[in-house]
C-alpha positions as CSV (number, residue, x, y, z in Angstrom):
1,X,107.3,60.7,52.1
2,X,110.8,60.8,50.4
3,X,113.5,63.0,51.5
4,X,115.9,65.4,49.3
5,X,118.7,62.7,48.8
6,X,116.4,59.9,47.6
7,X,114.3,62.5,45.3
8,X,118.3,63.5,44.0
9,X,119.1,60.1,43.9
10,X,115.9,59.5,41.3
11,X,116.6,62.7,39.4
12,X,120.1,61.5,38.5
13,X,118.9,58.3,36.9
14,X,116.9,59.8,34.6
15,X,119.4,60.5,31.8
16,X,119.7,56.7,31.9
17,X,116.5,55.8,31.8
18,X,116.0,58.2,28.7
19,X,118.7,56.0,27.2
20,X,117.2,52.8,27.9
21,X,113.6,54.3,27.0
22,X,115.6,55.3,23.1
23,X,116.8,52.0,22.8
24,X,113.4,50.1,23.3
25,X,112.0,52.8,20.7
26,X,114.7,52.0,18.2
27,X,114.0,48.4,18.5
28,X,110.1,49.2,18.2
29,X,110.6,51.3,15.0
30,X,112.9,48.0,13.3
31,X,109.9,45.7,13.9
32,X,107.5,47.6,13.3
33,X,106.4,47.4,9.8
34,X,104.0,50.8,9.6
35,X,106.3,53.5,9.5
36,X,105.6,55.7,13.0
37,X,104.7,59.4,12.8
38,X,106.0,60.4,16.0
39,X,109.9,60.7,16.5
40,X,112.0,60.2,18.7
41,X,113.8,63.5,18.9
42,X,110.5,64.7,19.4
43,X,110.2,62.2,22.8
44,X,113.9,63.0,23.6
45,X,112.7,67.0,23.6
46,X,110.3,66.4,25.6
47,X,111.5,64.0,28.5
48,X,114.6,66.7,28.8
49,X,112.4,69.5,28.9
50,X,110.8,67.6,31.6
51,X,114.0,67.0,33.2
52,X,115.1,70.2,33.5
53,X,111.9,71.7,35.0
54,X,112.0,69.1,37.7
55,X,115.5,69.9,38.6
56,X,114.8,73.8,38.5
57,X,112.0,72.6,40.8
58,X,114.0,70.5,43.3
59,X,117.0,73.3,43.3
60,X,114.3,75.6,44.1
61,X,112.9,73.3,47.2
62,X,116.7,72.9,48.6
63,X,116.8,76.8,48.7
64,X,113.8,77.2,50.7
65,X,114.6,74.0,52.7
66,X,118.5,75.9,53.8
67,X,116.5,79.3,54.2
68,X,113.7,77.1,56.7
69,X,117.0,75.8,58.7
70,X,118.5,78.8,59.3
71,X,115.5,80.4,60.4
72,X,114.9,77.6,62.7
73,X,118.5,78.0,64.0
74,X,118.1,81.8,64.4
75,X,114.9,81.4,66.5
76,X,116.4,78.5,68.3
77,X,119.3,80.6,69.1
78,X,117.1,83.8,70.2
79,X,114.8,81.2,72.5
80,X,118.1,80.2,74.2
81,X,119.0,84.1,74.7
82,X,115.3,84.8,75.9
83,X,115.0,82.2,78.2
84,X,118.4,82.6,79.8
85,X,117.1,86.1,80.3
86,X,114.2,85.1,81.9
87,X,116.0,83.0,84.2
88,X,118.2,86.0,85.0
89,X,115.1,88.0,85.5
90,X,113.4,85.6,87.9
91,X,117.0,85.4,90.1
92,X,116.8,89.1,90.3
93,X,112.9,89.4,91.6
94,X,113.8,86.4,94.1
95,X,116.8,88.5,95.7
96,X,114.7,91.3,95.6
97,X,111.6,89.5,97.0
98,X,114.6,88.1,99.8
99,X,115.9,91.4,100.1
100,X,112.1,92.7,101.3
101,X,111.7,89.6,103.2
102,X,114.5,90.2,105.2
103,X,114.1,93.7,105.6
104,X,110.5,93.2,106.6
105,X,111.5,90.9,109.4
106,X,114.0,93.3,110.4
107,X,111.2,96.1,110.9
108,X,109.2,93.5,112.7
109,X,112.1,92.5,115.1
110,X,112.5,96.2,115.8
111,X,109.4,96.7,116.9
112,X,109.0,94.0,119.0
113,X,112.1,93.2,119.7
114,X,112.7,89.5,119.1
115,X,113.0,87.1,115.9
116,X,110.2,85.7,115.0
117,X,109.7,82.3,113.6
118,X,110.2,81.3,110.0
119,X,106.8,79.0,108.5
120,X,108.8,75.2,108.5
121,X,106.7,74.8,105.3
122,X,106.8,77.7,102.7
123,X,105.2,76.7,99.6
124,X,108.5,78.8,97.3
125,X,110.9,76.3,99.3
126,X,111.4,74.1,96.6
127,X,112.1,77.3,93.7
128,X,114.1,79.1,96.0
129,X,116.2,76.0,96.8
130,X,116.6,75.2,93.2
131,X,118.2,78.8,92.4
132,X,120.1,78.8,95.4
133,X,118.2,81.2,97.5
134,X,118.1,79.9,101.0
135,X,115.3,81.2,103.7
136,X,116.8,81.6,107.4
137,X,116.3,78.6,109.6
138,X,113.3,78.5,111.5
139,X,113.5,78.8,115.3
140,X,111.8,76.3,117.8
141,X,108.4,77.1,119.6
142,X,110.3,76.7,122.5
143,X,112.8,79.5,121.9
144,X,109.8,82.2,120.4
145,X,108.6,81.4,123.4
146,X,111.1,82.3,125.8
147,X,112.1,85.8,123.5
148,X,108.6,86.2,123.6
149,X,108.3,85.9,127.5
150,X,111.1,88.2,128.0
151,X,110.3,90.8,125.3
152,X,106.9,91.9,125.8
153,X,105.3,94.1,128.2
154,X,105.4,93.1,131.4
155,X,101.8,93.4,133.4
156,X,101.6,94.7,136.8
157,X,101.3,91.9,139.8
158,X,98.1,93.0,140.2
159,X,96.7,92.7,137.0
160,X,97.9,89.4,136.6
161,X,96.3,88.1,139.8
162,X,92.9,89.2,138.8
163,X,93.4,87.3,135.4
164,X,95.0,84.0,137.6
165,X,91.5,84.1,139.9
166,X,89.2,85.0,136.8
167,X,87.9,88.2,138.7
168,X,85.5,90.0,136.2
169,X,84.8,92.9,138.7
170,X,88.0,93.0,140.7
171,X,89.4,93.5,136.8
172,X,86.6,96.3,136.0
173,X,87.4,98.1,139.3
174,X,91.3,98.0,138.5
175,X,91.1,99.4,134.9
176,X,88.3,102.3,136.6
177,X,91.4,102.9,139.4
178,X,94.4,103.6,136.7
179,X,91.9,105.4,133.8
180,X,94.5,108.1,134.0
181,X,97.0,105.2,133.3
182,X,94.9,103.6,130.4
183,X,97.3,103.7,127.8
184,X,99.9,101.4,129.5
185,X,96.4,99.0,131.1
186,X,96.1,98.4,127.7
187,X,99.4,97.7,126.7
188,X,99.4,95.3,129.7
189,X,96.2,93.6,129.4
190,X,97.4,90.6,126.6
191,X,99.7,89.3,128.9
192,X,97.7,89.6,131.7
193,X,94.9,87.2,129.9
194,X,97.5,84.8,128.9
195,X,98.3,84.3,132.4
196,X,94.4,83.7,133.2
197,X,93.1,79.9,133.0
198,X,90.1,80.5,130.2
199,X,91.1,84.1,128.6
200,X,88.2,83.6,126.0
201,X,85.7,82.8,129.6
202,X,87.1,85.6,131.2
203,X,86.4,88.3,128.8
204,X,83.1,86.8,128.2
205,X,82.5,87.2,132.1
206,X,83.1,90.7,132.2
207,X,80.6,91.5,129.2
208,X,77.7,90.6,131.6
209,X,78.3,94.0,133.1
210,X,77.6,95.9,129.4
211,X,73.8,96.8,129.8
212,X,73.9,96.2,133.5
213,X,71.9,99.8,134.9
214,X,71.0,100.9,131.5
215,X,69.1,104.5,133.0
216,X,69.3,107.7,132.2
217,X,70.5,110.3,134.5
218,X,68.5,114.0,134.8
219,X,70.2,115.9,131.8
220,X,70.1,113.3,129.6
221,X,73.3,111.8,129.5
222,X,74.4,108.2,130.0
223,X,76.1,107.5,133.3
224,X,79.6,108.0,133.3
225,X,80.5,104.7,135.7
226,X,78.4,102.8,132.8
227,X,80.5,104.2,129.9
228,X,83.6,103.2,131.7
229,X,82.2,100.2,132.2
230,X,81.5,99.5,128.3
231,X,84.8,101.3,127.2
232,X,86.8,98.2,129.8
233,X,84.5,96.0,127.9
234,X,85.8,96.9,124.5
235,X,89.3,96.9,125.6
236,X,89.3,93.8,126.7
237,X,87.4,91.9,123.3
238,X,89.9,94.3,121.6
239,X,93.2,93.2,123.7
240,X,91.8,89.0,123.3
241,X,91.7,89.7,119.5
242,X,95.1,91.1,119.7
243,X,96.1,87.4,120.4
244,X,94.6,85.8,118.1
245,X,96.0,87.5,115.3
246,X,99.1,87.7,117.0
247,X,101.7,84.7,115.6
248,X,103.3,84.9,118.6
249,X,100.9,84.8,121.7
250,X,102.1,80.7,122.3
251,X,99.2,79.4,124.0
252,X,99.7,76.2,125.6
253,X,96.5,75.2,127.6
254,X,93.0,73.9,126.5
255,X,91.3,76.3,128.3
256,X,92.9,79.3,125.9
257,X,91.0,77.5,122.6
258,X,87.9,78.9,121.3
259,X,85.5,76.4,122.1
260,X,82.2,75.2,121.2
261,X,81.0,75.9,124.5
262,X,82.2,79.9,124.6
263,X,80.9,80.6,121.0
264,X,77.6,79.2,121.6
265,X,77.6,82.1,124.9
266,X,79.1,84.7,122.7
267,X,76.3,84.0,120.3
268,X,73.4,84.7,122.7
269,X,75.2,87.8,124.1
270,X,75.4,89.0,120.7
271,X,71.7,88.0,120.3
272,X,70.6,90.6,123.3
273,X,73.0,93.1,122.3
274,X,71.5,93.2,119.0
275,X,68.0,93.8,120.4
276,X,69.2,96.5,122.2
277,X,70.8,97.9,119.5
278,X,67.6,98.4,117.7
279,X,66.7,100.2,120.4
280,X,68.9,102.9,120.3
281,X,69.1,106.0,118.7
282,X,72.4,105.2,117.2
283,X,72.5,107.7,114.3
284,X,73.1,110.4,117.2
285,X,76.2,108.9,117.9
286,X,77.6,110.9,114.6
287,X,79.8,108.1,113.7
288,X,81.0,107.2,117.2
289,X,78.7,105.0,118.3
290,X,80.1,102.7,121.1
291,X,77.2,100.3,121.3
292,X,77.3,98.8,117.5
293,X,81.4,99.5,117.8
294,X,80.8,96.3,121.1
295,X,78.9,94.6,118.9
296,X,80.4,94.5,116.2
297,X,83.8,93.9,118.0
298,X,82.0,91.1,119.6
299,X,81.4,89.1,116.4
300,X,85.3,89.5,115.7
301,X,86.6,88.8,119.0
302,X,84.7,85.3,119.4
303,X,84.5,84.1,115.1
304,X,80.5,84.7,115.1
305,X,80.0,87.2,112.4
306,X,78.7,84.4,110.3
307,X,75.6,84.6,112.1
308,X,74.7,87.8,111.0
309,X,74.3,88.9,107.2
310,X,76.6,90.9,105.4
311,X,74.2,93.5,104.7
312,X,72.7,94.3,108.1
313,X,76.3,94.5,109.4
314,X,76.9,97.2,107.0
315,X,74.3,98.7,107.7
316,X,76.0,99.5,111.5
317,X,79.3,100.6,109.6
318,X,78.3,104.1,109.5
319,X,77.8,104.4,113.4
320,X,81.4,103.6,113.6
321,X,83.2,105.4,110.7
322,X,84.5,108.0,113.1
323,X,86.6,105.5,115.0
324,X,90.1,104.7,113.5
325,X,89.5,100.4,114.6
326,X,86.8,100.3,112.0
327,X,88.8,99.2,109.0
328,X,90.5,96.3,110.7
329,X,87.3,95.6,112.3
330,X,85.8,95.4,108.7
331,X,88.6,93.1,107.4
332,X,88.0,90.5,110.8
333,X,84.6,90.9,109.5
334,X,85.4,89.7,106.0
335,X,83.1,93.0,104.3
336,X,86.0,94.4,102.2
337,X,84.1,93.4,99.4
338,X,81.0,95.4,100.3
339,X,83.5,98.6,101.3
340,X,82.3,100.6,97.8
341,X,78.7,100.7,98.8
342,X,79.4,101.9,102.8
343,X,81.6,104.4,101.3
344,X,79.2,105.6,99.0
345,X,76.3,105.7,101.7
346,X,78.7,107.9,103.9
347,X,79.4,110.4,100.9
348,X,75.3,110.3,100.1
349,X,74.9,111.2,104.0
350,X,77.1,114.5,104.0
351,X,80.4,112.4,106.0
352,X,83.4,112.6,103.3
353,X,86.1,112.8,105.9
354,X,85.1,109.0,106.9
355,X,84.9,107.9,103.4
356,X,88.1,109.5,102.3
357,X,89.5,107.5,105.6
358,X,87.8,104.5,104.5
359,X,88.8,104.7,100.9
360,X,92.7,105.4,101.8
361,X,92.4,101.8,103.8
362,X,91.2,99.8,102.0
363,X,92.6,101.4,98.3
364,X,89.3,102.7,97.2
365,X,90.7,106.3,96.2
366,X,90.3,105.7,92.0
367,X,86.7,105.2,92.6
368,X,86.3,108.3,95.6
369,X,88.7,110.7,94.4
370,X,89.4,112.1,97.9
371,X,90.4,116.3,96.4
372,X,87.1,116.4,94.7
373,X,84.8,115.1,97.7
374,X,86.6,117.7,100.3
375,X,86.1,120.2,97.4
376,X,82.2,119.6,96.8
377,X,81.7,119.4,100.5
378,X,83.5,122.5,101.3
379,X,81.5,124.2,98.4
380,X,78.0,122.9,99.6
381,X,78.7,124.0,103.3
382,X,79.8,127.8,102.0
383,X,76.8,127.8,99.5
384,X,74.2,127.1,101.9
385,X,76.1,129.9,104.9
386,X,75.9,132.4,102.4
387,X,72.6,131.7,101.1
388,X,70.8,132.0,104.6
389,X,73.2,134.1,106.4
390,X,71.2,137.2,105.3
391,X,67.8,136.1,106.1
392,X,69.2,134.7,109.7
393,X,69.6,136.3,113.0
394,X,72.6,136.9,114.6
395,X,72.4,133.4,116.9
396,X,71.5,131.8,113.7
397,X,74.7,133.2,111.9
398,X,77.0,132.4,114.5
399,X,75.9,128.9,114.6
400,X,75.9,129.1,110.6
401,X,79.7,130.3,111.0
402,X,80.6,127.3,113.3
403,X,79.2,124.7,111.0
404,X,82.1,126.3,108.6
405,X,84.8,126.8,110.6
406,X,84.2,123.2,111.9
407,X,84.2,122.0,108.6
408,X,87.3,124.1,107.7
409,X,89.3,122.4,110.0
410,X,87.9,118.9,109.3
411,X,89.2,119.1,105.8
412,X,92.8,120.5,106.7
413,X,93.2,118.0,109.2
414,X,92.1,115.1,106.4
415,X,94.7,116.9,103.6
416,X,97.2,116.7,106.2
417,X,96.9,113.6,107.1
418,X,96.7,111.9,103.7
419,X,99.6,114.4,102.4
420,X,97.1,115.9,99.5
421,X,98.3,119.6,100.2
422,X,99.9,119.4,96.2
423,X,97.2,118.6,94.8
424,X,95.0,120.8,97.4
425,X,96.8,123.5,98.8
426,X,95.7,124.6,102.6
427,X,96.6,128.0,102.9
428,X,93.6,129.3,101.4
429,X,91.4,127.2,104.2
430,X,93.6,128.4,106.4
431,X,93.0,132.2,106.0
432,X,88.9,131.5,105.3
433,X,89.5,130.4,109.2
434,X,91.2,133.4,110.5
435,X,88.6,135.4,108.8
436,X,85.8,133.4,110.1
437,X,87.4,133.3,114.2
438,X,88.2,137.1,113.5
439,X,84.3,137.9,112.9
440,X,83.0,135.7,115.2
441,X,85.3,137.4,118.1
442,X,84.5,140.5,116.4
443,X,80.7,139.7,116.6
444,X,81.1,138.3,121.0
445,X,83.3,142.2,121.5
446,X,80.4,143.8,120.3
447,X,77.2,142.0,122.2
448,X,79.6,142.4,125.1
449,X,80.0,146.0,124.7
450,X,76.3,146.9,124.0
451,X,75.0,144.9,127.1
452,X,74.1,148.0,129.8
453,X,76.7,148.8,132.4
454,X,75.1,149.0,135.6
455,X,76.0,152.6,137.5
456,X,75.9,153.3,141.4
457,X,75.1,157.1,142.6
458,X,77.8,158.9,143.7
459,X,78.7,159.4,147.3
460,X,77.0,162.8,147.3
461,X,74.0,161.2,145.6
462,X,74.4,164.5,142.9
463,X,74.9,162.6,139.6
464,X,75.7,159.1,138.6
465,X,79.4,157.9,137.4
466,X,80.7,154.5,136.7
467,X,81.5,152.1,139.8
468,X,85.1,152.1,140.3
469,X,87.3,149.0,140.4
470,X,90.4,147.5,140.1
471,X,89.7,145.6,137.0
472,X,90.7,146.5,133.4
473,X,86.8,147.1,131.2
474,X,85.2,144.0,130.1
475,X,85.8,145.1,126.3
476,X,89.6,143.4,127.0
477,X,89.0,140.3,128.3
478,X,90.0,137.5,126.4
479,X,87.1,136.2,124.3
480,X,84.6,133.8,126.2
481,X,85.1,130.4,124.6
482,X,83.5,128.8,121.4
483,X,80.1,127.4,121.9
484,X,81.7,124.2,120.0
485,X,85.6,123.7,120.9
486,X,87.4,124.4,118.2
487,X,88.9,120.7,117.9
488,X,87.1,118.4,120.0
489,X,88.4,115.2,118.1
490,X,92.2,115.5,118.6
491,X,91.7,113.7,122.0
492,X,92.4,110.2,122.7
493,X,89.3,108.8,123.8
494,X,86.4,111.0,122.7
495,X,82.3,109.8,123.2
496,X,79.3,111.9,122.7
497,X,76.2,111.6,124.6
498,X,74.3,108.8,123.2
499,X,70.6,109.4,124.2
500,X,68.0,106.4,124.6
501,X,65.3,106.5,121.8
502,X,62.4,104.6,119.9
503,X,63.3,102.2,117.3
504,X,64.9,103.2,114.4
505,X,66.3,100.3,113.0
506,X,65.2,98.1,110.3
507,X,65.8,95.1,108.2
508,X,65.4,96.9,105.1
509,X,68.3,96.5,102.5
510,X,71.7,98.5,102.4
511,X,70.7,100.3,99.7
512,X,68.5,102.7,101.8
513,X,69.4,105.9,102.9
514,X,70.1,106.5,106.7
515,X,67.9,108.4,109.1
516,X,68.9,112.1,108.7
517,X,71.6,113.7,111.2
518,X,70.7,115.7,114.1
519,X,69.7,119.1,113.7
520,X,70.5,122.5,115.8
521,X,67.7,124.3,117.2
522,X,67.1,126.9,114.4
523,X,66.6,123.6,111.9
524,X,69.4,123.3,110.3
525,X,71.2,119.8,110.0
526,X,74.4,119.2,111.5
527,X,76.4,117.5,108.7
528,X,80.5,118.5,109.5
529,X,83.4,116.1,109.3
530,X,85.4,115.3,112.1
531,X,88.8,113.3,111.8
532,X,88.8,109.7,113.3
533,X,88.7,109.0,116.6
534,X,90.6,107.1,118.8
């Protein structure tokens, strides 16, 4: 295709070629010997008609041909402008990124006092190098090490003996000895199973002792010796998880890897402890049960949850909503995914508090809008007290009056706790409370004070008069205590009665509702929130 200067090159020869196109028509008319109609003024009209038009043409083409090159210079220039600013922009989000890098690690060495170590290979190294950002150099495993040695806790001589000698019972009896100490035991215990020669072994050993004298004492209740037993057994799978996901635990021996050999055991311990587990009446637990909270713990602890399907480990999640380990326990588990349906099934099943908990970990709150679940459940609980309150009797009204108060104080602890007190203000459940412990008090007064006072005749034997005494009339003693504490929850370590039952478990799909919640004597179902426990 021709370009402008060769298309002006062939319009300015043109005029010539008109003159050499006149002469060969001149010549043409002298030989010709039949005169010619056509003239040549006529042909010269036309040819610089035609001239013209293609010149207007062409001037026409180099206009829009400038205007095309100054656009393309004007975008050029604004492309320049735009990607210098984007360069500016992605220097700014790397200092910032650097900036919450470095005050991340900062938090981190505060809290456990010592510097941890930078990744020798960071996939941004090679953009960050290139715009001059620079990450800190990385410290050697030797030095972690040695900060690592000297920064965390230090375990009692004791404890790390037992570890040394892989004493499974000799470790049970020692935790059982300093229960009243159990919040620095467990602070201790990580170290302590460093020190021990097969830490994974080890706490494997002392799970033997789980199920070990399984009975039922005369009221009912689970032995307490056998409960402390379990609870040492969940420390310790919790305290060997700790090191796993800890990036600074340095293990240096064989015998602290995961083997082949230890998951296979772990495997059939989970096995039995899932037979038992269908065994149990777990749904009494409320939330809190410590069996299926073992279990599941179990699968974490030793990298076996892929055993199991997704769905029938769900299906466990209720029995454990109450406890606050349950979200990272559902993360090790790899069931964030499946989080939307336990959450609905605990809002189906009367338990918001757990699945406003649930939905504030794992970011769930769009989808359960926590202010309008406290408000439904609040409203359900008062609609069905005031429905029945008239047709009860006065034990049935009192209980009726618990269940509300209870809840009361379930949902101001959850708006507290998730700071919601703008959008749901607390001092209207806060006066429905005093009102509700003001009647009940009100109601204990007045059984107390219509019970018969029992009379002793006088020394005369003439009439009869109160007995005398030294104490001030019953009708001012302080009020006898709830039937339910007011609070039971805000303990540290809190676990019901879980009673030995048929079967109840099945292998039906998630989607099924759970067995129904106990219910009090007079047939009503228990269904108030409690916060988390510990």
């Amino acid at each position: 295709m021709y370009d402008l200067e060769s298309v002006a090159a062939l319009m300015e020869s043109t005029s010539s070629k008109i003159e050499q196109l006149q002469q060969a028509f001149a010549e043409l008319e002298g030989q010709s010997a039949v005169s010619m109609n056509l003239k040549w003024k006529q042909l010269d009209d036309h040819f610089r008609g035609f001239e013209q038009s293609l010149k207007k043409k062409f001037d026409e083409l180099k206009e829009q041909e400038k205007e095309f090159q100054e656009t393309v210079a004007k975008s050029e220039k604004m492309l320049e402008q735009r990607e210098a600013a984007v360069v500016a922009k992605e220097l700014t989000y790397l200092e910032r990124l650097q900036e919450k890098r470095d005050a991340a690690l900062a938090m981190i060495f505060s809290k456990s006092k010592l510097s941890l170590p930078v990744p020798a290979i960071n996939p941004m190294n090679k953009a960050l190098d290139n715009l001059g950002v620079k990450w800190p150099k990385p410290a050697s495993e030797e030095s972690v090490c040695l900060q690592v040695d000297s920064a965390v806790v230090k375990p009692r001589s004791e404890l790390v003996s037992l570890c040394e000698k892989m004493n499974v019972k000799g470790l049970h009896k020692f935790i059982s000895d300093n229960r009243k100490n159990l919040a620095t035991i467990r602070e201790e215990i990580p170290s302590a199973l460093k020190k021990a020669p097969h830490p994974y072994g080890l706490v494997l050993d002392s799970l033997e002792e789980f199920y070990a004298g399984d009975n039922l004492v005369l009221d009912g209740k689970k032995d307490g010796d056998l409960l402390g037993v379990r609870r040492t057994c969940l420390m310790l799978m919790e305290s060997l998880g700790q090191l796993q996901t800890d990036n600074i635990t340095c293990f240096s021996s064989e015998g602290h890897m995961l083997t082949t050999d230890i998951k296979e055991r772990a495997k059939k311990t989970a096995f039995e402890w899932k037979s038992k587990l269908d065994s149990l009446d777990i749904d009494a637990s409320n939330g809190n049960c410590l069996e299926a909270h073992a279990f599941l713990q179990l699968l974490a602890t030793f990298g076996i949850s892929a055993e199991y399907n997704e769905d029938d480990l769900c299906k466990l999640l209720p029995y454990v909503s109450r406890r606050r380990q349950t979200p990272e326990l559902c993360r090790l588990l790899g069931l964030s995914q499946k989080m939307p349906g336990v959450i609905g099934v605990l809002v189906e099943t009367g338990k918001p508090i757990d699945a406003i908990n649930l939905a504030y970990a794992f970011e769930l709150t769009e989808q359960y809008e926590p202010v309008q679940l406290l408000k439904v459940y609040l409203r359900d609980i008062k609609k069905v007290s005031h429905a029945k309150n008239a047709k009860m009797s006065s034990g049935a009204q009192n209980e009726m009056n618990e269940r509300e108060l209870s809840a009361l104080k379930a949902v101001i602890k959850c708006i507290e706790e998730h700071k919601l007190e703008e959008h749901y203000p607390v001092d209207p459940l806060q006066k429905r409370v005093l009102q509700l412990e003001k009647a009940m008090a009100d109601k204990r007064r007045a059984v107390e004070a219509a019970k018969p006072q029992s009379k002793r005749p006088r020394a005369n034997g003439s009439a009869f008069a109160p007995r005398a005494t030294s104490f001030a009339d019953k009708s001012f003693y302080p009020a006898t205590p709830e039937r339910h504490p007011s609070y039971p929850y805000e303990r540290q370590f809190v676990y019901g009665a879980e009673a030995h039952h048929p079967p109840m478990m099945s292998s039906a799909p998630y989607t099924i509702q759970p067995a129904p919640a106990p219910y009090y004597g007079n047939g009503y179902p228990v269904q108030y929130q409690v916060p988390y426990i510990h």
